[in-house]
PAZAPA-4460 file (N, C-alpha, C; in steps of 0.05 Angstrom, whole numbers, plus 32768, in hexadecimal, padded with zeros to 4 digits):
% residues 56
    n_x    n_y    n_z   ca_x   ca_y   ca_z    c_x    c_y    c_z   seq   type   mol
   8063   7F7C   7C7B   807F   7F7E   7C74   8082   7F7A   7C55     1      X     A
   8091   7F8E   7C4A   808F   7F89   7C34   80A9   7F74   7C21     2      X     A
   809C   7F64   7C15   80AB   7F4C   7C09   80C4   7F56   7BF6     3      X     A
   80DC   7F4D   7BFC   80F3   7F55   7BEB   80EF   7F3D   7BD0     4      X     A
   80F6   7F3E   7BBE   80F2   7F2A   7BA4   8112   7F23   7B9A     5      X     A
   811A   7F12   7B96   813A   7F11   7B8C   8134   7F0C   7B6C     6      X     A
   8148   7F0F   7B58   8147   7F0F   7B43   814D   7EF2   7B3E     7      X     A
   8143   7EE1   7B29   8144   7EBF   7B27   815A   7EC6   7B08     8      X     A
   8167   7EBA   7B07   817F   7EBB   7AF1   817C   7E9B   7ADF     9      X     A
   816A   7EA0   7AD0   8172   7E84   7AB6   8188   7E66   7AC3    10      X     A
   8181   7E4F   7AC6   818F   7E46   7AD0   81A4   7E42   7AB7    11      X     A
   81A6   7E3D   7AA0   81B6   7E45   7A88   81C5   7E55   7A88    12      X     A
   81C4   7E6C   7A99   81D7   7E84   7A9A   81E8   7E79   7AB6    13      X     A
   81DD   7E75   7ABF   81E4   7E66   7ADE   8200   7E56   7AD9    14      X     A
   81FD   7E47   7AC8   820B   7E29   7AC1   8224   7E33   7AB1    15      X     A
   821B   7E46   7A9D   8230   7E52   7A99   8246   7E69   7AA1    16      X     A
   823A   7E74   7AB8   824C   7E8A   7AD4   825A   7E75   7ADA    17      X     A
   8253   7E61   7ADD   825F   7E3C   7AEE   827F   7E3D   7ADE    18      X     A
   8274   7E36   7AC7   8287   7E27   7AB8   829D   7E47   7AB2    19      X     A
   8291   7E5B   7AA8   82AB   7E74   7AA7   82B2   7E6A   7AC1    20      X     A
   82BA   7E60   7ADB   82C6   7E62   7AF3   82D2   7E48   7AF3    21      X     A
   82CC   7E3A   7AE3   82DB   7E19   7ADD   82C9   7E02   7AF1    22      X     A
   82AE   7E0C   7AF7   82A4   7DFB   7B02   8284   7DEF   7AF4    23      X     A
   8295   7DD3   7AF8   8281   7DC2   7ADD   8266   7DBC   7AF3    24      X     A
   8258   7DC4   7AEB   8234   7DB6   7AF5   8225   7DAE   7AE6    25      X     A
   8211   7D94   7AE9   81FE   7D93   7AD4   81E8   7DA1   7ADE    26      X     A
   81D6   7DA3   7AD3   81B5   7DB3   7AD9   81A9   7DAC   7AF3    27      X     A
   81AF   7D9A   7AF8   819D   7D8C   7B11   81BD   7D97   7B2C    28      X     A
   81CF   7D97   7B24   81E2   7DA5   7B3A   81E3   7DC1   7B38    29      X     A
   81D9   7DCA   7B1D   81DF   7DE8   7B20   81C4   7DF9   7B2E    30      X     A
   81A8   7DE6   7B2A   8194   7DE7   7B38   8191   7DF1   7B5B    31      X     A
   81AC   7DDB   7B66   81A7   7DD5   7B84   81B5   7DEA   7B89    32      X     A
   81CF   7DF3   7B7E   81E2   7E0A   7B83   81D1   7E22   7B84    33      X     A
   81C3   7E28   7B67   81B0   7E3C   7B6E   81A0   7E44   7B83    34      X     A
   818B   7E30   7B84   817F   7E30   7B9F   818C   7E3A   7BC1    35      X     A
   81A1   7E2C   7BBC   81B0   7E33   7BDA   81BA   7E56   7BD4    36      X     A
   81BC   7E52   7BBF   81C9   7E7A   7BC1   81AA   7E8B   7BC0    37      X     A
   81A3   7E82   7BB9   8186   7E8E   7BBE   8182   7E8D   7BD6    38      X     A
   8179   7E73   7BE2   8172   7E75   7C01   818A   7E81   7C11    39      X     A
   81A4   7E81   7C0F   81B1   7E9A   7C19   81B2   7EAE   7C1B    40      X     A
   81B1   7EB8   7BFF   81AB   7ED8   7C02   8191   7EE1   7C0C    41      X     A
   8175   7ED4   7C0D   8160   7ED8   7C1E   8168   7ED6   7C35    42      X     A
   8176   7ECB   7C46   8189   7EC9   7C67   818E   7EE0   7C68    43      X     A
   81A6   7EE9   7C50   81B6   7F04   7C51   81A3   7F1B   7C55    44      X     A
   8196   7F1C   7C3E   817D   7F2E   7C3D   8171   7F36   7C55    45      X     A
   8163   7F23   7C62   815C   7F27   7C80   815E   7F2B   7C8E    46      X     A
   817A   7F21   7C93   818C   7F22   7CAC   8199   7F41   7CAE    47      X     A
   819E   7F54   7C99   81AB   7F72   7C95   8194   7F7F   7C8E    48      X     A
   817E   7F7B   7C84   8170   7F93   7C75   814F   7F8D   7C89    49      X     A
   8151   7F81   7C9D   8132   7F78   7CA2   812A   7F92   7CB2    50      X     A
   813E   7FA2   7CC3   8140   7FBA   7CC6   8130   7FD7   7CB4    51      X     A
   8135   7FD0   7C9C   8132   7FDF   7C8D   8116   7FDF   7C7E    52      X     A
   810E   7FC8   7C75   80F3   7FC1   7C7B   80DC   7FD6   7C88    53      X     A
   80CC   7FDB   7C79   80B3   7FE4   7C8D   80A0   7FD0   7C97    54      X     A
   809F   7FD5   7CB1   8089   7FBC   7CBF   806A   7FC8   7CBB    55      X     A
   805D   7FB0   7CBA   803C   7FB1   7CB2   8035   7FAA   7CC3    56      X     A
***
């Protein structure tokens, strides 16, 4: 099966998408936030496109 890759975004760029939206994080919160949208959209990913996928 071939592996989908997500793009990793600077947590610096991260912190500041945060704050244009008025939401203050420090590095170590903007860290955990990341992570969970990551491991979500890997859910998402799977869960709609595993279909689509070619199996090995």
């Amino acid at each position: 099966m071939e592996r989908i890759t997500l793009k990793k975004i600077p947590i610096e760029e991260f912190i500041s998408l945060l704050q244009k939206d008025g939401i203050r994080a420090d590095q170590e919160e903007a860290e955990q936030i990341l992570q969970f949208l990551y491991y979500y959209a890997r859910l998402i990913v799977n869960e709609y496109f595993d279909d689509y996928l070619p199996q090995g």
